[in-house]
C-alpha positions in Angstrom: -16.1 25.2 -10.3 -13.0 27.8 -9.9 -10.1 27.9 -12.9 -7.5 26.7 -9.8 -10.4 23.9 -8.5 -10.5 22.7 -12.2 -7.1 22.5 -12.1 -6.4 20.7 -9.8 -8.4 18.2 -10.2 -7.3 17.6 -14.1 -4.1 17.3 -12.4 -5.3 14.9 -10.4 -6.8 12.8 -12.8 -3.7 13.0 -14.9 -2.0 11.8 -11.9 -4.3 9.0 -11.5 -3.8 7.8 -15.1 -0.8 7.8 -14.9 -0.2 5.7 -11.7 -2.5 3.1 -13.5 -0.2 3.2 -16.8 2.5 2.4 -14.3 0.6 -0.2 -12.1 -0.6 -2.2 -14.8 3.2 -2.5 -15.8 1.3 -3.8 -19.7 0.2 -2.0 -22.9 -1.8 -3.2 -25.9 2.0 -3.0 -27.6 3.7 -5.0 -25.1 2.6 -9.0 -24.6 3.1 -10.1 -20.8 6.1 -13.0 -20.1 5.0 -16.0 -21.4 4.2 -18.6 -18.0 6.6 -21.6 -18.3 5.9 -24.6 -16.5 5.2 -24.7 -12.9 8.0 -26.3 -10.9 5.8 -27.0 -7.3 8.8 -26.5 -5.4 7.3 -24.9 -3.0 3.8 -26.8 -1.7 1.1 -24.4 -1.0 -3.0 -25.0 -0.7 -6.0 -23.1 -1.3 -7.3 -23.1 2.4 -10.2 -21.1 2.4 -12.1 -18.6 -0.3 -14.5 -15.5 0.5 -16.0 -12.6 -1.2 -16.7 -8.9 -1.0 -17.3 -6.5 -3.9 -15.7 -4.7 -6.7 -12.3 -2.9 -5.6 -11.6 0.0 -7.8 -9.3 2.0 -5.3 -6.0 2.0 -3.5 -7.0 -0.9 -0.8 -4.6 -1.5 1.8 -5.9 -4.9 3.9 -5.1 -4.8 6.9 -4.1 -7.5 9.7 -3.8 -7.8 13.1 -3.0 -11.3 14.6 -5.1 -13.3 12.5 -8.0 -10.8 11.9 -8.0 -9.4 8.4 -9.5 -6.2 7.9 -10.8 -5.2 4.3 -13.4 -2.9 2.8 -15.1 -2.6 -1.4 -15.2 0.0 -3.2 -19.3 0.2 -2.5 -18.8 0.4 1.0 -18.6 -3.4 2.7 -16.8 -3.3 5.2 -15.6 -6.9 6.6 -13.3 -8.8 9.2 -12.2 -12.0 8.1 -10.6 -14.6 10.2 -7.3 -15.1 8.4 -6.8 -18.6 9.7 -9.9 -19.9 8.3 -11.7 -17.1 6.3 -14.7 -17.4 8.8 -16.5 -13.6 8.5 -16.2 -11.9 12.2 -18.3 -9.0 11.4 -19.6 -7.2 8.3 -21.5 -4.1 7.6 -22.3 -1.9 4.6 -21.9 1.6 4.9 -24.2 4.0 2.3 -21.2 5.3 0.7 -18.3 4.3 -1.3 -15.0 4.0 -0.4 -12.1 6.4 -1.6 -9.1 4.5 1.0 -8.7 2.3 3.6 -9.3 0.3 5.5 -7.0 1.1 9.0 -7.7 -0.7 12.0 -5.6 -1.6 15.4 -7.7 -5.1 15.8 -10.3 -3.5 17.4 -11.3 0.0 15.3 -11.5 -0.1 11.5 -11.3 3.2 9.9 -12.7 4.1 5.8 -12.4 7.2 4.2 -15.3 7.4 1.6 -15.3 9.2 -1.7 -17.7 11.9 0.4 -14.9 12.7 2.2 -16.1 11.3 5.4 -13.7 9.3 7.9 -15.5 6.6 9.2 -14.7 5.0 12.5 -16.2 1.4 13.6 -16.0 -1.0 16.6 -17.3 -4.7 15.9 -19.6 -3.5 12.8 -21.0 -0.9 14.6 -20.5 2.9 13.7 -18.8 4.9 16.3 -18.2 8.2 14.9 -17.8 10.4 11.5 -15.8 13.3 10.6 -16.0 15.5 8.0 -12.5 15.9 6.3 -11.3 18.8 4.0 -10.2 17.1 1.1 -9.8 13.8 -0.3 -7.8 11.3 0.6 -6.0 8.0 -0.9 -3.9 6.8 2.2 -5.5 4.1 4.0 -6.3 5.8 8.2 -4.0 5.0 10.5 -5.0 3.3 14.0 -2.9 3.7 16.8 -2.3 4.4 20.4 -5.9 5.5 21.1 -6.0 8.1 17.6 -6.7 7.9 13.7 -5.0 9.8 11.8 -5.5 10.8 8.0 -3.4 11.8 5.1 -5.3 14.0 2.8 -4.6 14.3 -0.8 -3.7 18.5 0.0 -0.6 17.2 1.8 -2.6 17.7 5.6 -2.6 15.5 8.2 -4.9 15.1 10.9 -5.2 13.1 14.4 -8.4 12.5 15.5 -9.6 10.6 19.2 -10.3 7.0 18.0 -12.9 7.0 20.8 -14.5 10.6 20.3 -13.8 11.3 16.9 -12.9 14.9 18.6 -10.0 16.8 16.1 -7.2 17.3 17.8 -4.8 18.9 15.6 -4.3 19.6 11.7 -1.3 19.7 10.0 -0.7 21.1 6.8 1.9 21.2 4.6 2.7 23.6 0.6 3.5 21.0 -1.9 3.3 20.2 -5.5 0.7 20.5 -7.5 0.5 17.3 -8.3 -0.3 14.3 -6.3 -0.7 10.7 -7.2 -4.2 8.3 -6.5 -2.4 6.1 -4.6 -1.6 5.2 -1.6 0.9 7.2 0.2 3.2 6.3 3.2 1.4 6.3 7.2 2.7 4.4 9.8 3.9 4.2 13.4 7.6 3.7 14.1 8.1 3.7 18.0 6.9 7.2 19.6 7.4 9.1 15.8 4.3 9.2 13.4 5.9 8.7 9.8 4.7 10.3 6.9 5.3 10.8 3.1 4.8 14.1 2.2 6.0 14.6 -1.3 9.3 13.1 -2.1 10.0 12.7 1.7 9.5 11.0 4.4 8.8 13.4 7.4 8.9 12.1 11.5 6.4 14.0 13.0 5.2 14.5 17.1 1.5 12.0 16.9 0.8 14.4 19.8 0.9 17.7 18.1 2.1 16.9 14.8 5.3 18.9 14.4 8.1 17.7 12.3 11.1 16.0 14.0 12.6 15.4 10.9 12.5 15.0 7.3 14.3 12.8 4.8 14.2 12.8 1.4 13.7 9.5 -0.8 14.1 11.6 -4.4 14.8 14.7 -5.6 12.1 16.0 -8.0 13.3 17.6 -11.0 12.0 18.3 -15.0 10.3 21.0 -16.3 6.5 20.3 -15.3 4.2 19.3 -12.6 4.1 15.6 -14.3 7.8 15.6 -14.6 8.4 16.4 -10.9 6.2 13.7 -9.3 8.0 11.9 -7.5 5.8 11.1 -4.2 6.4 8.5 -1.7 4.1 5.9 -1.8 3.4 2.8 0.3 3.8 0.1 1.2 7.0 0.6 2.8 9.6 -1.9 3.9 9.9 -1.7 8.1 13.0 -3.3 9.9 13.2 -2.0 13.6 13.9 1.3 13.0 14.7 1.2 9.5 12.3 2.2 6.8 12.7 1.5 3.3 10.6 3.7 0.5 9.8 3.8 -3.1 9.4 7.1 -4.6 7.1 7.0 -8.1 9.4 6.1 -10.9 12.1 7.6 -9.6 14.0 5.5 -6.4 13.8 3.4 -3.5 15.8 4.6 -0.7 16.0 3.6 3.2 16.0 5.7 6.7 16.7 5.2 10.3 13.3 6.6 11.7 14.7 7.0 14.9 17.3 10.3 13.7 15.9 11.0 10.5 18.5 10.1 8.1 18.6 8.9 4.9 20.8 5.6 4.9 21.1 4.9 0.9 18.5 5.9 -2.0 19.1 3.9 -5.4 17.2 4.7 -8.5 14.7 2.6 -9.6 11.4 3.2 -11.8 8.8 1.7 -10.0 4.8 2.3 -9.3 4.0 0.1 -6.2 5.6 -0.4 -2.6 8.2 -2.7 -1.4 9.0 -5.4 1.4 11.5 -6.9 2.7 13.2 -9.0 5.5 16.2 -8.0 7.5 18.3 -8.7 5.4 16.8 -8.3 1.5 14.2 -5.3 0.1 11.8 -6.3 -2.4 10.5 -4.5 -5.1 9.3 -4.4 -8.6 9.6 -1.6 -11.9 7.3 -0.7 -14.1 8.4 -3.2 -16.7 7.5 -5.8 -14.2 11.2 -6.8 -13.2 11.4 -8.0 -9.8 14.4 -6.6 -7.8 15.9 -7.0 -4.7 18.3 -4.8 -3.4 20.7 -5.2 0.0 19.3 -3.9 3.0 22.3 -2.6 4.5 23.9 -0.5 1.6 21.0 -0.9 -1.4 23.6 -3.0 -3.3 21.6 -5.3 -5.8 21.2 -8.4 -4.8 19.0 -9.8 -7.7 16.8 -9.2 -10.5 14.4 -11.6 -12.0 12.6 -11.0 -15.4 10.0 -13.9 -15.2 7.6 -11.4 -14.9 8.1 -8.8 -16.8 5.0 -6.5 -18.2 2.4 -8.4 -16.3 1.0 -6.3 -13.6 3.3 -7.0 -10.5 1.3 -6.0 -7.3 3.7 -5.3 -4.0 5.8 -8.3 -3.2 5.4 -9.9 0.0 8.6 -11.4 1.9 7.8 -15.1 3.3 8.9 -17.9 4.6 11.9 -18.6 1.7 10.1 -17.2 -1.1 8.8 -13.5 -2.3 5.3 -13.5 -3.3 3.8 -11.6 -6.1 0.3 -11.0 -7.7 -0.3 -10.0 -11.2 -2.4 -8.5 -13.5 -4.4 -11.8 -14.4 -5.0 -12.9 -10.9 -1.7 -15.6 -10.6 0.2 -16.0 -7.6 3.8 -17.1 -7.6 6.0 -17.7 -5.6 9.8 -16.4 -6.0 12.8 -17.6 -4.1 14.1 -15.3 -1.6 17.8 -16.1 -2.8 17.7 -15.8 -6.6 14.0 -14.8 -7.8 13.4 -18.2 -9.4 9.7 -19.6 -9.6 9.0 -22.0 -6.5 5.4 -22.4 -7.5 1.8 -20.6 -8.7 -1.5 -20.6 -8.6 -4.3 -19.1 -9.7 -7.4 -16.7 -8.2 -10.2 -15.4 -9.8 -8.7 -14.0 -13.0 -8.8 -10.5 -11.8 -5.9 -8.5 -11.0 -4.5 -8.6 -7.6 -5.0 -5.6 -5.6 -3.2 -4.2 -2.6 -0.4 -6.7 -2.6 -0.5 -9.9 -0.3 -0.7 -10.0 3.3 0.5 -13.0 6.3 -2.4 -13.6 8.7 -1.7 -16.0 11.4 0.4 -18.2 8.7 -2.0 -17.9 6.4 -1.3 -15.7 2.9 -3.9 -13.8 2.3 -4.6 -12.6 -1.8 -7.3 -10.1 -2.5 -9.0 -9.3 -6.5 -9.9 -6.9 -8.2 -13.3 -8.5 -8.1 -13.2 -8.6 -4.4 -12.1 -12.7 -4.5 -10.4 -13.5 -1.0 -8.3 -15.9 -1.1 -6.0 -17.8 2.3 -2.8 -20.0 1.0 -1.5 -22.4 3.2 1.7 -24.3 3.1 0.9 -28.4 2.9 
């Protein structure tokens, strides 16, 4: 292996370690918020359980109507039925999985830790690319492409039906670059991406930059220092797209012109939602914020949780839902952060964050535990 190849990669591995120092939001010095009483404000039902296998990577579940899409880190890859948790299709690839899973409802897309994209219809494999480096960003499927965000800052479109390249993009950055999942979705006719500290518009049908916007500005005196990459989820109003930074801000832009519409600081690890009114987030330290939409006044901040292991929050119905470290749910109002109710999973931490199927929440484990809530 090359000095600069050995490089990088320790860089990459510091990166990684320290995104799961952040994640975890716990040390063996710091003892998670005690769990007070549940209130049951809120009534909610375990509807349905299933199970995949271990998930040791940045998962990002994805749903279309009420078809969950999922994958394990040994290569499982599974539609669920969100409304029910009845399996639609399953199959198990050879490989494991280094990101995913994308799909439109109809294609799901894997990138596995060979650095192979992976493209399937209804269980069975359509194509498989090749790809030049890895990746942590789950594929995107849309409007007839995939497209992939590589950890070297590249992206690439690909025909969903072909698997035929049809352009490459690629952008210098820093050195650095987090394990986690970055920021790669549609908004209207502009492919959005996080490359770096900023959010860039790009062309889906040639890939050149409309615009860029930047979330943070990365400063210190080393590579470590300076990391400051977008990372998902993000926070989608219309055309409005709200951001979190690594440990540095969350910040909003109009997606439509490009610019940057407020940026607050704020030290956080994982993504953010929102409604159209409130953004949702949580630090490192396992506060929960929420700032205003409009201006990124602060609306709120709760400290029920603090140092246990907060995965994204997940704006529903009244309440913000949150997974942690230990495989609790709660429920948080919408108005003031107070605990409306929680339950339990399987123990494990709570990956990816929580997703709405249909009216059904969806939790997924650490240990690959599914899990659909229903209100009673």
């Amino acid at each position: 292996m090359s000095p600069l190849r050995l490089a990088r990669t320790s860089l990459l591995a510091l990166a990684f370690a320290l995104g799961l120092m952040a994640c975890s939001g716990t040390s063996d010095l710091i003892k998670p918020a005690e769990l007070g009483p549940n209130p049951v404000l809120l009534g909610v039902r375990l509807a349905w359980s299933a199970k995949v296998g271990l998930i040791d990577f940045p998962l990002d579940v994805k749903v279309n109507g009420n078809l969950v899409a999922l994958v394990s880190s040994d290569g499982l890859v599974a539609v669920l039925d969100g409304r029910t948790g009845t399996e639609v299709w399953r199959v198990k690839l050879a490989e494991s999985i280094g990101a995913g899973v994308g799909s439109d409802g109809r294609i799901v897309a894997v990138l596995t830790r060979q650095n192979e994209l992976v493209v399937l219809e209804n269980g069975r494999e359509l194509w498989r690319q090749k790809t030049m480096a890895q990746g942590f960003t789950a594929p995107l499927v849309a409007g007839g492409r995939v497209f992939l965000l590589s950890a070297d800052r590249s992206v690439t479109a690909f025909d969903a039906a072909s698997g035929r390249r049809l352009w490459n993009q690629q952008r210098p950055g820093e050195a650095l670059v987090l394990r986690q999942a970055g920021v790669l979705l549609a908004v209207g006719d502009t492919l959005v991406v996080g490359l770096g500290s900023r959010l860039v518009g790009m062309n889906p049908g040639n890939g050149s930059t409309r615009w860029e916007a930047s979330i943070a500005t990365p400063r210190g005196t080393n590579d470590v220092e300076r990391l400051v990459d977008v990372i998902g989820r993000v926070s989608r109003d219309n055309d409005m797209v709200c951001a979190r930074a690594f440990q540095a801000a969350v910040g909003c832009v109009n997606a439509s012109r490009g610019n940057v519409l407020w940026t607050k600081p704020a030290s956080g690890a994982v993504g953010l939602h929102g409604d159209d009114r409130l953004v949702f987030g949580v630090e490192s330290d396992g506060k929960v914020m929420a700032w205003q939409r409009a201006d990124g006044q602060l609306a709120w901040s709760s400290e029920l949780l603090r140092h246990r292991g907060l995965s994204t929050p997940l704006a529903v119905g009244r309440s913000v839902v949150i997974g942690d470290a230990s495989g609790q749910v709660h429920w948080l109002s919408r108005d003031d952060g107070s605990l409306l109710n929680r339950m339990a999973t399987d123990g494990s931490a709570v990956v990816s964050g929580p997703v709405l199927a249909d009216g059904t929440l969806v939790i997924v484990t650490k240990q690959g535990g599914i899990f659909g809530f229903k209100p009673e």
